[in-house]
N, C-alpha and C positions, 0 to 999 in steps of 0.2 A: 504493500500500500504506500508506503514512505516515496518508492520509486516510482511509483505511478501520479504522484504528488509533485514529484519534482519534475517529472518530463511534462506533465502540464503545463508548471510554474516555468518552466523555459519555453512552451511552446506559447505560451500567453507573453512570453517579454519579445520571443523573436518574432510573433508580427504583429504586438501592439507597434513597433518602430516600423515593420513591413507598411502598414496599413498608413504610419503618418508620413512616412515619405513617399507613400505614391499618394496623399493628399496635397502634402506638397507642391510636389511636380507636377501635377496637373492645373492644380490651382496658377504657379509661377506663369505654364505655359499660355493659360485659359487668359491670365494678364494680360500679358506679354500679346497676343492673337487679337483680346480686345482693342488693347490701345492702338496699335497698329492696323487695325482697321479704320481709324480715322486718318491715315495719314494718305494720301493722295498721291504721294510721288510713291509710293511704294507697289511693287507688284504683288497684288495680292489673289494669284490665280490659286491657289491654293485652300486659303480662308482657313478656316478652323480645321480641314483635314486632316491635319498632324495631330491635332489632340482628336479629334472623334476616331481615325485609324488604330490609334495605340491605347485610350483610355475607355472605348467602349464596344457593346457588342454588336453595334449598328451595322446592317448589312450595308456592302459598299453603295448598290441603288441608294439609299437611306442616307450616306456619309456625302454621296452625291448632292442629293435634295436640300441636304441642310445645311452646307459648311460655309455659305453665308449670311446664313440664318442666325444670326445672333441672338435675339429671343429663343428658339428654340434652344441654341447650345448655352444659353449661361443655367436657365431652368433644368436640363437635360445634365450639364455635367454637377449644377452644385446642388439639386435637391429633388429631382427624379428619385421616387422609391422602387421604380422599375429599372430602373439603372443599376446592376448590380457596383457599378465603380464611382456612384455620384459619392459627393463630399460630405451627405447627409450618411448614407449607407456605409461609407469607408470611414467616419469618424466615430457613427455607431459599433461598428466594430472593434475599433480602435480600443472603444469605451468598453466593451464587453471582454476584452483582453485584459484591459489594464484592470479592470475590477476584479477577474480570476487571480489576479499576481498581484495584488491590492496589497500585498504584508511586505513584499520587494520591491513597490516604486516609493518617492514621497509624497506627502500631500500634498505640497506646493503642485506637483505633477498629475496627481491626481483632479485636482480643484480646477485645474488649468481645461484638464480633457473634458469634464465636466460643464466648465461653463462656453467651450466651443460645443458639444451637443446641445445643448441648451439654444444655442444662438444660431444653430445651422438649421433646429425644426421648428423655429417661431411659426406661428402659422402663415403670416402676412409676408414670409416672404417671396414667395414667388411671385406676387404683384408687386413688389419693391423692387424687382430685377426689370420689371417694364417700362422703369422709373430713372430719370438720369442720378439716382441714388445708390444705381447696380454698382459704377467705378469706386464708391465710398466701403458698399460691402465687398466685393473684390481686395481693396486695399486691405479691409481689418481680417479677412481671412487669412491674408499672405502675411500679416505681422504676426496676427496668433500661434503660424506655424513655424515662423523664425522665432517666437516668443517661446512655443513646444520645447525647441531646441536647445534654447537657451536654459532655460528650467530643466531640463533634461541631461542639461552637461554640467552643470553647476549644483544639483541637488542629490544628483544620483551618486550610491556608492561606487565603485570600482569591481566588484566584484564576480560573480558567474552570469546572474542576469544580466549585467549591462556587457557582458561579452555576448551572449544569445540575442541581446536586440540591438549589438553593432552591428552581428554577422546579418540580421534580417534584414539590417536600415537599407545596408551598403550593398545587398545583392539586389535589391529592390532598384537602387539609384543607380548602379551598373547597367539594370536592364532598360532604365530608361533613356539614357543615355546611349546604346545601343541603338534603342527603336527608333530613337527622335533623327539620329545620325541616318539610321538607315531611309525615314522617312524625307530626309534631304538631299539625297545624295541615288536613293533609285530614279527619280525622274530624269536626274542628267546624268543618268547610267553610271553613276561611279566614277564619274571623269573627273582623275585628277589635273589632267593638264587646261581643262577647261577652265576661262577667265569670268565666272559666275564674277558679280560683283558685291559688295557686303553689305547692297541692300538684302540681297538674298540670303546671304549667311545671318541678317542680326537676328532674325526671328528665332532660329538656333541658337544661336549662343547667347540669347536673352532668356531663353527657356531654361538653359542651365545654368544659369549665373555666368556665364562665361565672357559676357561682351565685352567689358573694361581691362580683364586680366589681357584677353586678346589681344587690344588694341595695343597695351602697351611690351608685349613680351615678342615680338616675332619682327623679322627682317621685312623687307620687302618683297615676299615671294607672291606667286598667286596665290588667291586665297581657297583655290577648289584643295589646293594641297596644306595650304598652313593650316587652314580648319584641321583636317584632321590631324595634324599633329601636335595641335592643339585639345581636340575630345578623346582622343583616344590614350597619346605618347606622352602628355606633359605632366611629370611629375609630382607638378606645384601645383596643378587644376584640382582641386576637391570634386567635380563630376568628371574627370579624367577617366577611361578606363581602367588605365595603368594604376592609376591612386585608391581607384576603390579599390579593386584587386588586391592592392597591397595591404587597407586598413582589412579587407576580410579574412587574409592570409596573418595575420598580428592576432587578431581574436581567437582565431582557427588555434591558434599554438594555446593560447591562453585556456582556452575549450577544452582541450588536449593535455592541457602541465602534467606529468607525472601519470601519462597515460599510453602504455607502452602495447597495449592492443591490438589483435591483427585488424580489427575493423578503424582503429584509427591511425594506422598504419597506411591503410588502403584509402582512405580517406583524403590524407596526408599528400601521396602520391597523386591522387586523383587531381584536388585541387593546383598542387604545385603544377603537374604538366600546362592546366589552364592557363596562369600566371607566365608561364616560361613562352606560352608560344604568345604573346602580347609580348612581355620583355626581351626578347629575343628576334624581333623584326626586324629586319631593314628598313624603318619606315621612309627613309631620305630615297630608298627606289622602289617602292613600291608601284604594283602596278594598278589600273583599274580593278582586275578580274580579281589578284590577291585583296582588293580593299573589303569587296564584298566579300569572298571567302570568310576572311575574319573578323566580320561583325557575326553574319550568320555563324557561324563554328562557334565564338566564344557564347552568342546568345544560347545557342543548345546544350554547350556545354556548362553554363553557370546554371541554368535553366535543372539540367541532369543531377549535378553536383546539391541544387537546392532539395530537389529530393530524395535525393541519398540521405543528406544530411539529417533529414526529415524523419526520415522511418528511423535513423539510428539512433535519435534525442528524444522520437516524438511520440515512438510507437507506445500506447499506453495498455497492451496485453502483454 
């Protein structure tokens, strides 16, 4: 019983963190999509496609009809109860995690989750997003969840849970950074040598905090190629591939101290080969065909490795 207590209480901390940072990310994106929809010199053949492709279950017909439909996607991503990925439904879970592991978070973290469920199921809000009052709740959404974070690194202990809900944050932000990359970069097939311009790119690296570190960290190259060496290869990027990679492989050991197992052995090994074929690139010649190879590979493969990890912490028979 003791054990089946605790693969709970780890399975409640790695995606009470799962759940907020794909809140997060969708929210930063659903911004970022908004605002730039008012802007006129911008190309926006796209529209909200990047976020309805990756954050829900809408069939492509459907992703078609609506992606600039803004009424429908602010209601559809932040408080659709059909939506199994809105912000109402993804926070609500959140909340039902952090309440199982409720003796392992703190209160301040607690009160916090709390009073964002509270604020995500007001009744009136879905007529307030038809309201030029949407870009005010937009903003207190994306500070609540930098506010999550903040409360979250500052109150929490060090200890096993908060290695179980690094491991969930960061496999979570990997894969979104992934899909976002791959959502930019299939339309102009993966061309690195192509001279896209950084009207095209800011939508991307507005999505993942990326746009300011960008601008000031790279030479003058083209930007179909800096971007990616930028979301994928830069060390110093917090949605980097390479960085998340690295914070999951640091908890992975932590997971593991003084655990000399053939299942975390194998584990061990599994994840490392991931890490090593990101670390281990040539990204300065990479080609088109290798770009895509390696998002797709590492998406299945972090993807694989989430459920391995899963059945071994999670299994509760």
């Amino acid at each position: 019983m003791e054990v089946n207590m605790l693969s709970r209480v780890a399975d409640g901390m790695f995606w009470l963190n799962r759940y907020m940072e794909r809140t997060e990310g969708m929210l930063l994106t659903l911004h970022t999509l908004y605002l730039l929809s008012f802007d006129q010199e911008t190309d926006d053949f796209m529209g909200y496609k990047p976020l309805l492709g990756y954050y829900t279950n809408l069939s492509y017909e459907q992703i078609i009809e609506h992606q600039h439909d803004t009424n429908f996607v602010l209601k559809h991503i932040l408080c659709d109860r059909d939506n199994q990925n809105s912000v109402r439904n993804l926070i609500t879970k959140a909340r039902e995690n952090a309440r199982g592991a409720q003796d392992k978070i703190t209160k301040e973290l607690w009160q916090h989750i709390n009073s964002m469920y509270h604020f995500i199921n007001e009744p009136d809000l879905p007529s307030r997003l038809e309201t030029p009052e949407a870009l005010t709740i937009l903003g207190k959404l994306n500070n609540d969840c930098l506010l999550y974070n903040g409360i979250f690194h500052v109150t929490m202990p060090r200890g096993q849970a908060w290695c179980f809900s690094s491991i969930g944050k960061h496999i979570e932000r990997c894969l979104q950074t992934i899909s976002m990359t791959q959502t930019y970069y299939a339309p102009i097939e993966y061309d690195l040598n192509g001279k896209n311009d950084l009207l095209y790119w800011r939508k991307l690296l507005l999505s993942l905090s990326g746009y300011e570190l960008y601008l000031k960290s790279y030479s003058n190259i083209p930007h179909n190629r800096k971007v990616i060496q930028h979301v994928i290869f830069n060390p110093d990027f917090a949605h980097s591939i390479i960085f998340t990679l690295g914070l999951i492989n640091t908890y992975l050991d932590c997971v593991f101290k003084n655990n000399n197992s053939a299942e975390a052995l194998t584990m061990r090994n599994q994840f490392g080969r991931l890490k090593s074929s990101i670390e281990y690139t040539d990204h300065q010649n990479l080609s088109n065909q290798q770009l895509q190879q390696i998002l797709q590979n590492t998406n299945d493969k972090l993807i694989e490795f989430s459920m391995d990890f899963s059945k071994l912490f999670f299994s509760y028979t």
